[in-house]
DOZAKE-870973 format. One record per residue (C-alpha): x, y, z; residue in three letters. Coordinates in pm, 1 decimal. Example, Ala and Ser with C-alpha at 12.3 -4.5 7.8 and 13.67 -1.06 7.14 Angstrom:
BEGIN
+----------+----------+----------+------+
:        X :        Y :        Z : resn :
+----------+----------+----------+------+
:   1230.0 :   -450.0 :    780.0 :  ALA :
:   1367.0 :   -106.0 :    714.0 :  SER :
+----------+----------+----------+------+
//
This chain:
BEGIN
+----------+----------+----------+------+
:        X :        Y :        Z : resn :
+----------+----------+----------+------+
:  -3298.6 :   2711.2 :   -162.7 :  UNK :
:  -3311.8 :   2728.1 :   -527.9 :  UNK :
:  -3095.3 :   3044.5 :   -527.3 :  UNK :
:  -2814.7 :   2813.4 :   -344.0 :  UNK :
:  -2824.8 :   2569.9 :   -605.3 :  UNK :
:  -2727.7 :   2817.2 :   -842.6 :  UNK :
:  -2474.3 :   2965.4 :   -638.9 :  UNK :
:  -2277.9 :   2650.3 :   -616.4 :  UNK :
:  -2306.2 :   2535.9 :   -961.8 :  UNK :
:  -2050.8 :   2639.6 :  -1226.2 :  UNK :
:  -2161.1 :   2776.2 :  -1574.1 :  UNK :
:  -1985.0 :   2662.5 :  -1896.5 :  UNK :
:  -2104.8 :   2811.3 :  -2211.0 :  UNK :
:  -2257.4 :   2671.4 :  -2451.0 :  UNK :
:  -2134.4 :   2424.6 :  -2692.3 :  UNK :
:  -1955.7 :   2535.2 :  -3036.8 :  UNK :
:  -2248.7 :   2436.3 :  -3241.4 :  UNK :
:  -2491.7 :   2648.0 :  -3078.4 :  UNK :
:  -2242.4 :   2943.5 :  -3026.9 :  UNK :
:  -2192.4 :   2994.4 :  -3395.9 :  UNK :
:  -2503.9 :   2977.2 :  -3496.6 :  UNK :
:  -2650.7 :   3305.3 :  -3633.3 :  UNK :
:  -3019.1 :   3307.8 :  -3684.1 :  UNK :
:  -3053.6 :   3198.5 :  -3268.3 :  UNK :
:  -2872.7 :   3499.8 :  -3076.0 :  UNK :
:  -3020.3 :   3365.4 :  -2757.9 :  UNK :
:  -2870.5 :   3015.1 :  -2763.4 :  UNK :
:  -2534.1 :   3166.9 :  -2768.5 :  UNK :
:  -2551.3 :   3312.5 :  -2441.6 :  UNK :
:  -2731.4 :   2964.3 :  -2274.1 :  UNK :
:  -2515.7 :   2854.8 :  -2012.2 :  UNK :
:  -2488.9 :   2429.6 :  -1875.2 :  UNK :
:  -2526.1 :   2414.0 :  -1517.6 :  UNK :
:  -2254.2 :   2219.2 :  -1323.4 :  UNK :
:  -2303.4 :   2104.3 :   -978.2 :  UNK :
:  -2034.8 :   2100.5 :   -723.6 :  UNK :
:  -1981.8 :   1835.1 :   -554.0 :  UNK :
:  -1881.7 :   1801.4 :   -141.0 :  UNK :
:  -1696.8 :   1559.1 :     42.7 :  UNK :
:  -2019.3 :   1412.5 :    184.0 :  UNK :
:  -2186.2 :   1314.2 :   -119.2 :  UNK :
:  -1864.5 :   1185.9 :   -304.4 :  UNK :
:  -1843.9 :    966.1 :     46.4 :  UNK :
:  -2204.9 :    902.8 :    -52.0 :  UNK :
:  -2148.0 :    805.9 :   -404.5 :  UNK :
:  -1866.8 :    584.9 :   -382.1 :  UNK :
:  -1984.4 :    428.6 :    -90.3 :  UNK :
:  -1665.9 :    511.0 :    103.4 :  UNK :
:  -1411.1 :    386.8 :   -137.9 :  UNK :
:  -1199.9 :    712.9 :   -173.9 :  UNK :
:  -1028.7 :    613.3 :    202.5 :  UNK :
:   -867.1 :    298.7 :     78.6 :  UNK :
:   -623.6 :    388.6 :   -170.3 :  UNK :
:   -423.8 :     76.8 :   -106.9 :  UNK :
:   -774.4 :   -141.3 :   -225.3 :  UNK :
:   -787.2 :     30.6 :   -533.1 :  UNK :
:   -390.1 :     38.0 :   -645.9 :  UNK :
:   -265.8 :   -319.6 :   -569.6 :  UNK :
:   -527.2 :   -427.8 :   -892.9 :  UNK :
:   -405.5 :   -157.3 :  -1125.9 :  UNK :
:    -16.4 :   -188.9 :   -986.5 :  UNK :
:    -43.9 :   -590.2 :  -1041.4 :  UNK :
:   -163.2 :   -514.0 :  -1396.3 :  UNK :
:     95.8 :   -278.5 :  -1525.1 :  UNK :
:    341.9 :   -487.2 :  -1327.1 :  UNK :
:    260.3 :   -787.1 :  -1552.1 :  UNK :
:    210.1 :   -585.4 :  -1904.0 :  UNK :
:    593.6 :   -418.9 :  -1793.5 :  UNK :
:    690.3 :   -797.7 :  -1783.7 :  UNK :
:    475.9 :   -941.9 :  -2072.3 :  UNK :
:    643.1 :   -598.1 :  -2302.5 :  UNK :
:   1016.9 :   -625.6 :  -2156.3 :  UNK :
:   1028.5 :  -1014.2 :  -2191.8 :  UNK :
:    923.2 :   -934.7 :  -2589.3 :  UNK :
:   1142.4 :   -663.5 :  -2647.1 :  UNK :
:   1451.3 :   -842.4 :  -2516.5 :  UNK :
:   1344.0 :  -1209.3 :  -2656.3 :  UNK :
:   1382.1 :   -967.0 :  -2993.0 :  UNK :
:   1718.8 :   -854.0 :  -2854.5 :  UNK :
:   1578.4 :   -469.6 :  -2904.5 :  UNK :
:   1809.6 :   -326.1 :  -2644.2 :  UNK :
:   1782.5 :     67.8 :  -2599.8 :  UNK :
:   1444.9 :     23.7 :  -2828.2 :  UNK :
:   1119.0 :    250.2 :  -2781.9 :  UNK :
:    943.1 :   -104.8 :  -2660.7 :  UNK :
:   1198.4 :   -136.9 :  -2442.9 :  UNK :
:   1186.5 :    128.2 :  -2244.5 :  UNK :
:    810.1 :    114.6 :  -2269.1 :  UNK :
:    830.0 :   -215.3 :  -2095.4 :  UNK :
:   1066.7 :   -105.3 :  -1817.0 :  UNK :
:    864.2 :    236.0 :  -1733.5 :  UNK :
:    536.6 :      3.9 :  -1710.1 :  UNK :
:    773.2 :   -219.8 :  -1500.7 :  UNK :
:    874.8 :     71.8 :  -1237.5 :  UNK :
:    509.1 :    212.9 :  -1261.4 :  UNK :
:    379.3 :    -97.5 :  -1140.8 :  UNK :
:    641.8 :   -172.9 :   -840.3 :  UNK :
:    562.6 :    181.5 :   -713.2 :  UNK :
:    166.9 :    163.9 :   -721.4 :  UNK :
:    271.9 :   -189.6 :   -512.3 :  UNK :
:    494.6 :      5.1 :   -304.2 :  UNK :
:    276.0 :    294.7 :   -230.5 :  UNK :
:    -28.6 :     42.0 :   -174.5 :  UNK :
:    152.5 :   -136.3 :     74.0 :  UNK :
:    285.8 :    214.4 :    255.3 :  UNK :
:   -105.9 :    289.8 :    238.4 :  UNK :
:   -177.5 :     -9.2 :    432.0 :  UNK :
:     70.5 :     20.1 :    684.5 :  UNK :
:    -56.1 :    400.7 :    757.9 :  UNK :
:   -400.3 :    289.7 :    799.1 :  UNK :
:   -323.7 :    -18.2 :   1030.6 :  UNK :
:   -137.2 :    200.2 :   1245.1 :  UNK :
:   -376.5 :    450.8 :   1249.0 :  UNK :
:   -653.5 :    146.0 :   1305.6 :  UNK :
:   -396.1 :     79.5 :   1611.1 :  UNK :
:   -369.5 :    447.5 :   1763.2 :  UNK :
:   -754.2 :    435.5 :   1732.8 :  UNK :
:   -774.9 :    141.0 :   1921.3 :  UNK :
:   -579.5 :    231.4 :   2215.1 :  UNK :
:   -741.6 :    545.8 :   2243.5 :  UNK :
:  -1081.6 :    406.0 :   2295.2 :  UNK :
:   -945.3 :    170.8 :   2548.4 :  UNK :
:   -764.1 :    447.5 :   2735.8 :  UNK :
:  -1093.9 :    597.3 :   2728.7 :  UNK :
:  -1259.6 :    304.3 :   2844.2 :  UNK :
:  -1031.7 :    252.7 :   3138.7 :  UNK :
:  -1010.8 :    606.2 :   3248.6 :  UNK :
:  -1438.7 :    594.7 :   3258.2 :  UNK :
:  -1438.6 :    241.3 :   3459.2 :  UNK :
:  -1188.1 :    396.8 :   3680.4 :  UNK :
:  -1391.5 :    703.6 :   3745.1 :  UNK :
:  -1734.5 :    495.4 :   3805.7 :  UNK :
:  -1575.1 :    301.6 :   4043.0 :  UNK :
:  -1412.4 :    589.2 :   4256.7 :  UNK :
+----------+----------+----------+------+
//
């Protein structure tokens, strides 16, 4: 067991300080052990959260949709047309309408796929109740 543990783990070197250091030839050559980590126990760690993208971008796409408005309204109240806060303001703008957009295309994927699940358990519900009964 221990020999997977160090089969799966990356090695880094050491860091600068103790590379460069001359009267310790050892230390150079110490290595920092990096585990890997699978899709179970990121599952495990997050407690499932990596599966609902649209949860996690309508938050950060409703913030950068109202910084793009707070930063455009000031750089045109200014009249700083074709300005570096300008266009700051309208890229945080457009960021923020497409994490919306994509949230809500996440949404609709995993209703419908909620849906197709749904109608496959019931096929296989009916197709058992038909064959109990016959």
């Amino acid at each position: 067991m221990p020999e997977e543990a160090n089969k799966d783990a990356m090695r880094t070197p050491a860091t600068p300080e103790k590379a460069n250091n001359s009267e310790h030839p050892a230390a150079a050559m110490t290595t920092v052990n990096i585990p890997l980590v699978n899709e179970v126990q990121l599952t495990a760690a997050t407690g499932g959260a990596e599966l609902s993208c649209y949860r996690c971008t309508v938050p950060f796409g409703v913030v950068v949709l109202i910084a793009g408005i707070v930063v455009t309204a000031v750089a045109y109240s200014f009249n700083s047309h074709g300005s570096t806060i300008s266009y700051f303001g309208l890229v945080l703008l457009s960021a923020g309408l497409v994490l919306l957009a994509s949230s809500v295309v996440c949404w609709k994927v995993r209703l419908e796929r909620k849906k197709e699940r749904r109608r496959e358990s019931q096929t296989a519900l009916v197709a058992n109740q038909r064959s109990i009964f016959t």
